[in-house]
C-alpha positions in Angstrom: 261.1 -46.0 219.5 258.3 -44.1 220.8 260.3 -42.6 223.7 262.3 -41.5 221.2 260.0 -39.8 218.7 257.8 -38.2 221.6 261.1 -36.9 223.1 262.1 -35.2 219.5 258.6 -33.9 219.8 259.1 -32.3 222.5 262.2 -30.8 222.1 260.5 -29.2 219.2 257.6 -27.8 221.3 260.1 -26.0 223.5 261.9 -24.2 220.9 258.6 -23.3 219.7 257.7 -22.2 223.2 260.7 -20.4 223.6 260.4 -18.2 220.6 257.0 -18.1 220.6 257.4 -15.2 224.2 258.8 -12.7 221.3 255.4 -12.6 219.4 253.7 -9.4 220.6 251.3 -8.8 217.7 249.4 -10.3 214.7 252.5 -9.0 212.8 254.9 -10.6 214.6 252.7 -14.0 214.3 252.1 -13.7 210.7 255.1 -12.1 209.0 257.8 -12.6 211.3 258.6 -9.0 211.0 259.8 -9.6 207.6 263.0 -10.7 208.7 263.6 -14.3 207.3 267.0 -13.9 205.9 268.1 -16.8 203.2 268.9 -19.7 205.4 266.0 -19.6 207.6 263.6 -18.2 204.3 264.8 -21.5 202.3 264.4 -24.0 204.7 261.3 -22.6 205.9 260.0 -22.8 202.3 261.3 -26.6 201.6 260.5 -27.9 205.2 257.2 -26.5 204.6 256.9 -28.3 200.9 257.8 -31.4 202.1 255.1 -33.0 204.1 253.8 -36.3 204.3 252.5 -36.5 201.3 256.1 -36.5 200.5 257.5 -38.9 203.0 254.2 -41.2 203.1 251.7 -40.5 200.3 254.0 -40.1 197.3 256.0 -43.7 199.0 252.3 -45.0 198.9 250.9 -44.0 196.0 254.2 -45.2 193.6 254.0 -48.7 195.7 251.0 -49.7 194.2 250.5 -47.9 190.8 254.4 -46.9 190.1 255.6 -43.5 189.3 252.6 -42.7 187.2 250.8 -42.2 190.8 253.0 -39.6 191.8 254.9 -37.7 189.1 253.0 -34.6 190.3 255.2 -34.6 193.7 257.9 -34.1 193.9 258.1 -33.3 190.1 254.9 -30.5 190.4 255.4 -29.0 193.3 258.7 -28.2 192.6 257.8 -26.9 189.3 255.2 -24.7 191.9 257.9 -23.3 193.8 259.9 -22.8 191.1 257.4 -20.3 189.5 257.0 -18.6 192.9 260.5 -18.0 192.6 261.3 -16.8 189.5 257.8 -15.0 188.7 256.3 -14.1 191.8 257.7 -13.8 194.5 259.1 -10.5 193.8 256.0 -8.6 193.3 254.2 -10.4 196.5 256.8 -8.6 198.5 256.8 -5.6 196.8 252.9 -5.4 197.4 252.8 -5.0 201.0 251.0 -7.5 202.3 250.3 -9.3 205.4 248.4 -12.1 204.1 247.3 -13.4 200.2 243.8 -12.2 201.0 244.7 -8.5 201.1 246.1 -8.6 197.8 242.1 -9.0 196.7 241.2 -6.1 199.2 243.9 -3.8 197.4 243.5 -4.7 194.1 239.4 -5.5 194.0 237.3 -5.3 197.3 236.5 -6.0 200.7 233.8 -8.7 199.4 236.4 -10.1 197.2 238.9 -10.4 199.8 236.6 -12.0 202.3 235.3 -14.6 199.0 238.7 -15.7 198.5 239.7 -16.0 201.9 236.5 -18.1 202.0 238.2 -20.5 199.7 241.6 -20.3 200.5 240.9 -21.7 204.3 239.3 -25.2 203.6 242.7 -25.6 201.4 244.5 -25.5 204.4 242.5 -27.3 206.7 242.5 -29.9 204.4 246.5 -30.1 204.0 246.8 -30.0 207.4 244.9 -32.7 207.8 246.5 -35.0 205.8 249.7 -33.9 208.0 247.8 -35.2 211.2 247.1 -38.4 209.6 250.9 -38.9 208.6 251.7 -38.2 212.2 249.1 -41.2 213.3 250.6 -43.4 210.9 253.9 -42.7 212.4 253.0 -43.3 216.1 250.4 -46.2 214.5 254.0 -47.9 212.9 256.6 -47.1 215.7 254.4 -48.5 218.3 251.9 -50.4 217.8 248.7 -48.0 219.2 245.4 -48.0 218.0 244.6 -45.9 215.0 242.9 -43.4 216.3 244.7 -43.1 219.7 248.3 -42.5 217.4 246.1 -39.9 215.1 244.6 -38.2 218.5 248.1 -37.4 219.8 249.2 -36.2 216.9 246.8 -33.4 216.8 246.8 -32.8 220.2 250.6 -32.3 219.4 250.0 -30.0 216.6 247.7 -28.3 217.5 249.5 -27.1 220.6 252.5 -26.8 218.6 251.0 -24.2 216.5 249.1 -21.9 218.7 251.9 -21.9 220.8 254.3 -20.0 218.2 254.3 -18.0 215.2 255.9 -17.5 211.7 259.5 -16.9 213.6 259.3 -19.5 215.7 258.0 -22.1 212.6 261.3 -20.7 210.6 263.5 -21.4 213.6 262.0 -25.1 214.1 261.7 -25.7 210.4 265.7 -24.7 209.9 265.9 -27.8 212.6 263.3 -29.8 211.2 264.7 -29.9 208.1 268.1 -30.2 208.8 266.9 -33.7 210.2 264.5 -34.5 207.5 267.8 -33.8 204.6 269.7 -36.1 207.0 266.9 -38.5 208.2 265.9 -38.9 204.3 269.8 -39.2 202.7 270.5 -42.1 205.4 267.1 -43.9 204.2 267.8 -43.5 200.8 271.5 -44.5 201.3 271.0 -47.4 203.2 267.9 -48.7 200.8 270.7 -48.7 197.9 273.6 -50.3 199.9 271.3 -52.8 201.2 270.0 -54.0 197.6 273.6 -54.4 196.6 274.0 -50.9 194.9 272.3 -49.1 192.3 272.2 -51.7 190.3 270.6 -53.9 192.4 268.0 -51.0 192.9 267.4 -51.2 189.0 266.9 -54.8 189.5 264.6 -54.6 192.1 262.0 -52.2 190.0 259.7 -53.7 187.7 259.1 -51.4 184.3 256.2 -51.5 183.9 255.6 -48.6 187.5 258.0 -46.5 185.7 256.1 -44.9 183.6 255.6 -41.2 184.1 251.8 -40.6 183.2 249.3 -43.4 183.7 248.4 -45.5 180.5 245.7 -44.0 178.5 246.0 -40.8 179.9 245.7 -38.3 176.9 247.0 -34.7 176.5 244.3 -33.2 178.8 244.6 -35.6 181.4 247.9 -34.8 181.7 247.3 -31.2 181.8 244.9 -31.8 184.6 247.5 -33.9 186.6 250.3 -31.1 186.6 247.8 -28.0 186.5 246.6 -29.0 190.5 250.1 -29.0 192.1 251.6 -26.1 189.9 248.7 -23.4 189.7 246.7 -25.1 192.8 249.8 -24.7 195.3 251.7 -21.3 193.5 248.5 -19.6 195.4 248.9 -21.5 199.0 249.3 -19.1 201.8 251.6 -21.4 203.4 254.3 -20.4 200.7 253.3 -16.9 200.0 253.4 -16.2 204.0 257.2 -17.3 204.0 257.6 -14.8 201.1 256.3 -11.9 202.4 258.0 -12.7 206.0 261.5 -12.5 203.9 263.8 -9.6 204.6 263.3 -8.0 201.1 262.1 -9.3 197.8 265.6 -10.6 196.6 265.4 -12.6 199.4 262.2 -13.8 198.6 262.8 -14.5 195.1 266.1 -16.8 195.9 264.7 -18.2 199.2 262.1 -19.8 196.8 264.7 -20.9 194.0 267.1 -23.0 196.6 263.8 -24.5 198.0 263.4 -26.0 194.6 266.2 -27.2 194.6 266.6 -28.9 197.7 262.8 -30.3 197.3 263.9 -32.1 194.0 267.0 -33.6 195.4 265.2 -35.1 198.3 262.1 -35.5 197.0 263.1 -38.6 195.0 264.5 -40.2 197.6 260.8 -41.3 198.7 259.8 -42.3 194.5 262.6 -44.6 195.2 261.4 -46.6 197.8 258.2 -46.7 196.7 259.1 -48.2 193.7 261.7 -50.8 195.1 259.2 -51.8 197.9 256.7 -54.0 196.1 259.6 -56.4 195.4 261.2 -56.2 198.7 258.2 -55.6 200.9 255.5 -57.3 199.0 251.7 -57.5 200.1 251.4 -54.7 202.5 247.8 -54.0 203.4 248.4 -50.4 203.9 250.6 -49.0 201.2 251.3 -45.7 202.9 253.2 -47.8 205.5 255.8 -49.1 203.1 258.4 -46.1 203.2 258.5 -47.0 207.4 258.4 -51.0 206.7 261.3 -50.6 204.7 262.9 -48.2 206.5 262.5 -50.3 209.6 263.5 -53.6 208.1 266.8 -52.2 206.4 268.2 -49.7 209.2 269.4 -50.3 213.0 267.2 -48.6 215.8 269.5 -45.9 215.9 269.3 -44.6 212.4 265.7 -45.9 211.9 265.4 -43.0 215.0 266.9 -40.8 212.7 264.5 -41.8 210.3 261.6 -41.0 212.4 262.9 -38.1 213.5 262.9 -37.2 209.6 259.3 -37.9 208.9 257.6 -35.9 212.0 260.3 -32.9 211.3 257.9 -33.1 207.9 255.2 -33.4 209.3 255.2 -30.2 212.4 257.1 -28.4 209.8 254.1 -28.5 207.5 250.7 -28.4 209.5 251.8 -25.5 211.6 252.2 -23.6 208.6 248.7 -24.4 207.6 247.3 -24.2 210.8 248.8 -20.7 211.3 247.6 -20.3 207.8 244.3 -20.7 207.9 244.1 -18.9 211.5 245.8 -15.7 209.8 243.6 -15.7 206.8 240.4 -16.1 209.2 241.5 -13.5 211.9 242.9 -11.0 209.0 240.6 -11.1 206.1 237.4 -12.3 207.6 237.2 -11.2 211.2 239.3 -8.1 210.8 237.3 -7.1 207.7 234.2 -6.9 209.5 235.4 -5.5 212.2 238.4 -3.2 211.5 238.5 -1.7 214.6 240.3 -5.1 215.9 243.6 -4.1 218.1 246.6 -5.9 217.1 246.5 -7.8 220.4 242.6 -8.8 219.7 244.1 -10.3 216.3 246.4 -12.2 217.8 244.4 -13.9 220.3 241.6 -14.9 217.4 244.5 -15.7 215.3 245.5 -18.1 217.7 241.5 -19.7 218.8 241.5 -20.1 214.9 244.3 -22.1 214.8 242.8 -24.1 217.8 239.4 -24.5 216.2 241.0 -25.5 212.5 243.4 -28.2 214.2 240.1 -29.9 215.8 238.7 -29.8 212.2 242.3 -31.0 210.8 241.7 -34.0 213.1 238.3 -35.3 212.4 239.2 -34.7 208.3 241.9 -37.0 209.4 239.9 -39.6 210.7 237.3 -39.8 208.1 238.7 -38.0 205.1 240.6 -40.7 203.2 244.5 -41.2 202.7 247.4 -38.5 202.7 247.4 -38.0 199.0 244.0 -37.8 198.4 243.3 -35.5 200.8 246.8 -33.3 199.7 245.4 -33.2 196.6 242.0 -31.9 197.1 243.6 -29.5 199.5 245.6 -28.4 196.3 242.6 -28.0 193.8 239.9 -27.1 196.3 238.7 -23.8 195.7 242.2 -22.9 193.6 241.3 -22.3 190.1 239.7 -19.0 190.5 242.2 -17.9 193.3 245.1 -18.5 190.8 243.8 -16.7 187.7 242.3 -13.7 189.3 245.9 -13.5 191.4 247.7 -13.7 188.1 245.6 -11.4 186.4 244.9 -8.8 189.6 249.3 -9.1 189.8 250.7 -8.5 186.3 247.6 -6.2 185.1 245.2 -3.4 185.6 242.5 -5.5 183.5 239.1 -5.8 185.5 237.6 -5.2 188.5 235.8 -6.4 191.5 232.8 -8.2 189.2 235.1 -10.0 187.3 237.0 -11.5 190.6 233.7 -12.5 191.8 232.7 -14.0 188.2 236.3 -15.8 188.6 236.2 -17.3 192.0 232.7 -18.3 192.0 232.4 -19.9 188.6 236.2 -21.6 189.3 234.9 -23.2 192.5 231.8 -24.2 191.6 232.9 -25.9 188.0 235.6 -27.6 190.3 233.0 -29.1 192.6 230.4 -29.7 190.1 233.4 -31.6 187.8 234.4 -33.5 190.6 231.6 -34.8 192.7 228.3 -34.5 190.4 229.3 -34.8 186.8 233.0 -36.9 187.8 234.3 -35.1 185.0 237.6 -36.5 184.2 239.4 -33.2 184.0 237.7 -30.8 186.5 240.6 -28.4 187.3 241.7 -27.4 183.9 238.1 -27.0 183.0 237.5 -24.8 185.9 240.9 -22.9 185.2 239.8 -21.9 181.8 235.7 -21.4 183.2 237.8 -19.1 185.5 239.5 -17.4 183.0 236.3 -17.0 180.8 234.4 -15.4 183.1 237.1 -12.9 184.3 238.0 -12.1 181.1 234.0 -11.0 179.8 233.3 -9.6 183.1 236.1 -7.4 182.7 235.4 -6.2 179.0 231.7 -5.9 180.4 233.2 -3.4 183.3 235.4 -1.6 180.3 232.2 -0.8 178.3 229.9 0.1 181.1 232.6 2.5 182.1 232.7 4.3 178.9 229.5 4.9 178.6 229.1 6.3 182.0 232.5 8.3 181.3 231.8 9.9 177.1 228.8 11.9 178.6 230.8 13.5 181.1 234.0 14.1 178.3 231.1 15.6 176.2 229.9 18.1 178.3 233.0 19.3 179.9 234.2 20.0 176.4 231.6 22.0 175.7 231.9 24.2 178.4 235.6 24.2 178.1 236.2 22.9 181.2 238.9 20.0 181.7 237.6 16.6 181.5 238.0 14.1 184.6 238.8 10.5 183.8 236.1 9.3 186.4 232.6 10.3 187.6 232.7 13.2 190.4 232.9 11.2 193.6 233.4 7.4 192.3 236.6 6.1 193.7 239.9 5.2 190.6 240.2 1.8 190.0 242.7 0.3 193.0 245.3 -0.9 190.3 248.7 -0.3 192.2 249.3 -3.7 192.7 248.8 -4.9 189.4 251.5 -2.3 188.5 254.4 -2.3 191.2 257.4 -2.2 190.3 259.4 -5.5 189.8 262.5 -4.0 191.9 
């Protein structure tokens, strides 16, 4: 089994090797060159979505609370890339941009771009972590190894993986990867059902009281909270915008993301399923996250348990070289590049790729010590988000506000979120910081408004009363950089 998951492995690095000798600049490593037509766009988008915390947290977390543990995925995210597709992904493209970080360059500042790159790269160390310790627990399952030796490989894996390639070469493998993970998941799924006698021995085998969608007690708030992470927390991910921008045009974009949704829900319950059948045929595990490969294990042949495997690691590489390259891109691009814009294209591409190095190491000791796949998916989700998501919303669809109220925003939505959930253990932290967020943007911005007036009505007044034409602005203060809150939607 382990031969056989090391040797899909590497068949993997190789194609990512192979494609990998095209990349020639930071372009070509981040974007693609913008040439992901619809097959390679889509899969690049769902294989990308679907990561352990889909295969093993989600399996996990409905095996011992029920469904209430995990409406948010597949249920949430796919609401996430739902909006990407019919609200945003349009405009992203149409925008120009290399990475999510310039849109608060164009829009706001340098200082703002480099705050909310700031925030955006812990949220993708973190979600590649959980990816490293889904591989572990694969390698920890199919053969037996210590803990920490299985979750070792597995980043050396990755991270070697990822450097290696680029956006191009992560479509290519993903189009494979998830080819075998729709494959690897509809056998699993199948053969669960046939081997409980049918659906109706599935229904049997499911006790009511896990299928309840929201956990008992949880109120209207709570529930807001639960859905706000994975929606507005992931809509801003570079991971899903980079596969936007790297599409062939924005129509692309915009229906790349909407099949992704699709395909997401229809194999995203497979997972729910097994987690809520396996308390009754797998009862008493002592790790729950192990019960989608237990069951898998006890109910299929080598051969299609193989398969199986094959499914879960195509999930896994498919998502944490996304955040790897992520998190490199975002580092090289809007911190390192911003500083110092002299930077070749050749320069960027080699600190693209030490970043991705240097993040993987930090992906693997967050795996050792940073708690299970959900958890850590789900900080990675509302880490840092709040104020990234309303001053992207704001800074996309209007003019309103400046570079004060983007700081405002991303400062007060971070530090709300952290404050909420690790000093006051507030039971709604997100949605408070979402609205703290929108607060502070919104009075910042009227703030800027007023200050502008005044500063502008003295200069109206005396050009009018020397009959000379009045200029909207002070002489020698840069307009307002509000093109991208205005581009066109076609």
């Amino acid at each position: 089994m382990l031969i056989a998951v090391l040797a899909y492995v590497g068949i993997q690095l190789a194609i990512g090797a192979y494609v990998g000798r095209r990349v020639r600049s930071e372009s070509d490593y981040l974007l693609a060159g913008r040439s992901l037509g619809y097959t390679l766009a889509t899969f690049s988008i769902f294989a990308t979505w679907f990561g352990a915390e889909t295969c093993i947290g989600s399996a996990g977390a409905v095996y011992e609370q029920g469904l209430a543990a995990s409406s948010r995925d597949p249920f949430g995210y796919a609401a996430c890339l739902l909006l990407m597709g019919l609200f945003f992904a349009r405009r992203l493209w149409n925008a120009g941009l290399a990475t999510l970080g310039d849109l608060f360059r164009k829009r706001y500042s340098p200082g703002v771009e480099r705050l909310a790159a700031l925030l955006l790269v812990p949220t993708s160390v973190l979600w590649a972590a959980a990816q490293v310790r889904a591989f572990g627990l694969v390698l920890e399952t199919s053969s037996g190894i210590d803990p920490i030796v299985a979750t070792s490989i597995a980043a050396g894996v990755v991270i070697l993986y990822t450097a290696m390639g680029g956006l191009l070469a992560d479509a290519i493998t993903d189009l494979v990867q998830g080819s075998v993970l729709v494959i690897g998941i509809l056998v699993a799924g199948v053969a669960v059902v046939l081997n409980l006698g049918g659906p109706a021995g599935v229904v049997a085998a499911v006790d009511v009281d896990k299928l309840r969608f929201m956990p008992e007690g949880t109120g209207f708030w709570g529930g807001l909270e639960m859905w706000a992470v994975p929606i507005c927390g992931s809509v801003v991910a570079q991971e899903l915008v980079a596969r936007v921008l790297g599409s062939r045009s924005a129509v692309v974009a915009r229906r790349a993301a909407l099949m992704a949704t699709g395909l997401y829900l229809t194999v995203g319950v497979i997972p729910l399923m097994i987690g809520l059948v396996g308390p009754t045929v797998m009862p008493g595990l002592a790790d729950s996250e192990h019960v989608l490969a237990t069951v898998i294990h006890a109910y299929l042949g080598p051969v299609a348990y193989v398969l199986f495997a094959g499914a879960v690691v195509s999930a896994i590489l498919s998502t944490v070289d996304s955040c790897l390259l992520a998190a490199g891109g975002l580092t090289s691009e809007n911190l390192i590049a911003s500083f110092r814009p002299g930077l070749g294209s050749t320069a960027r591409l080699r600190i693209s790729r030490a970043c991705v190095v240097g993040f993987g190491v930090a992906a693997y000791v967050l795996a050792l010590y940073g708690g299970g796949v959900y958890d850590l998916v789900e900080q990675a989700s509302a880490f840092g988000s709040a104020g990234i998501f309303v001053v992207v919303v704001i800074g996309l669809f209007t003019s309103f506000g400046g570079a004060p109220a983007a700081y405002a925003a991303l400062i007060l939505g971070a530090g709300v979120w952290l404050a909420g959930s690790y000093v006051l253990e507030l039971p709604t932290p997100y949605v408070l910081a979402l609205a703290s967020a929108v607060v502070a943007y919104g009075f910042v911005g009227m703030v800027e408004a007023v200050v502008t007036q005044l500063r502008v009505r003295p200069v109206i007044a005396l050009a009018a009363a020397s009959g000379a034409r009045p200029e909207p602005c002070l002489p020698g203060s840069a307009p307002r950089p509000d093109t991208v809150g205005t581009a066109s939607d076609e």
